[in-house]
C-alpha positions in Angstrom: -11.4 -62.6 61.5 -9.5 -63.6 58.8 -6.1 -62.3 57.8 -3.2 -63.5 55.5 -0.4 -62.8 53.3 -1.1 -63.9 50.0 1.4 -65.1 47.5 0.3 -66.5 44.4 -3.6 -66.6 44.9 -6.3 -64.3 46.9 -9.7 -65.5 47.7 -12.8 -63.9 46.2 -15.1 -62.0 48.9 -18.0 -63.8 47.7 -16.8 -67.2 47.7 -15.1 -66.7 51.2 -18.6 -65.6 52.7 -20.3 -69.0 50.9 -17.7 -71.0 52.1 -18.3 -70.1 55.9 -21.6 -69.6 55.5 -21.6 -73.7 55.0 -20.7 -73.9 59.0 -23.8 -72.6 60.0 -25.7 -75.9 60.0 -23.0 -77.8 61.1 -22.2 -79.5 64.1 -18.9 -79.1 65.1 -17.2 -77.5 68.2 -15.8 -74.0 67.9 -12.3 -75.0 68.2 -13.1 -77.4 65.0 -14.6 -75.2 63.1 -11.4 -72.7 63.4 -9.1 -75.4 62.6 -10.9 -76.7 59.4 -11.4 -73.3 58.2 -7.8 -72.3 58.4 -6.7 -75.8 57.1 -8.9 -75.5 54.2 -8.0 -71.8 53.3 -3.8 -72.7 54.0 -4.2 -75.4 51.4 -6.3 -73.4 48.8 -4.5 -70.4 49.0 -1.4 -71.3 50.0 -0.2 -67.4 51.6 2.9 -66.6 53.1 1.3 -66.4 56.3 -2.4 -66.6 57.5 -4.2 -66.4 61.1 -7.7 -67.1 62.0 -9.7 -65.8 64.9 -13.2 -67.3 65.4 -14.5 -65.1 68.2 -17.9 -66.5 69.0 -20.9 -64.9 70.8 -21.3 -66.5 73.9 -23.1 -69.5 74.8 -24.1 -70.7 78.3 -22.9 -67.7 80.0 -18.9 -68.4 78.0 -17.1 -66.4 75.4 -15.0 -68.0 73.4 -12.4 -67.1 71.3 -10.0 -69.2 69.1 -7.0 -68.6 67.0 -4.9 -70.5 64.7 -1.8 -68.7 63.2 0.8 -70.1 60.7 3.7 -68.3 63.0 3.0 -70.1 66.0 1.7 -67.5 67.8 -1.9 -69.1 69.8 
């Protein structure tokens, strides 16, 4: 889930879903994957406030459910 506050710039829907569709092949823990996406999308965009939630199916019998937020709330 992807939610934010935009100021000066909004993302395009189909870019967004091009963008994350380039973590599909990769490699990278869940926890990484949440962190680079909302790094990448703070920078671009760069909204008042933004949160991601990367809530992933589970995976060796664990759910798992990560969040990044620009107010500090984890």
């Amino acid at each position: 889930h992807i939610t934010y506050v935009p100021d000066k710039y909004i993302v395009e829907l189909r870019s967004l879903k091009l963008y994350l569709n380039t973590y599909r092949d990769k490699y990278i823990t869940h926890e990484e994957a949440v962190n680079r996406i909302y790094a990448d999308l703070k920078q671009a965009l760069a909204p008042r406030s933004i949160e991601i939630v990367g809530d992933f199916n589970v995976r060796g019998g664990i759910k798992t459910v990560v969040r990044v937020s620009s107010s500090g709330a984890q």
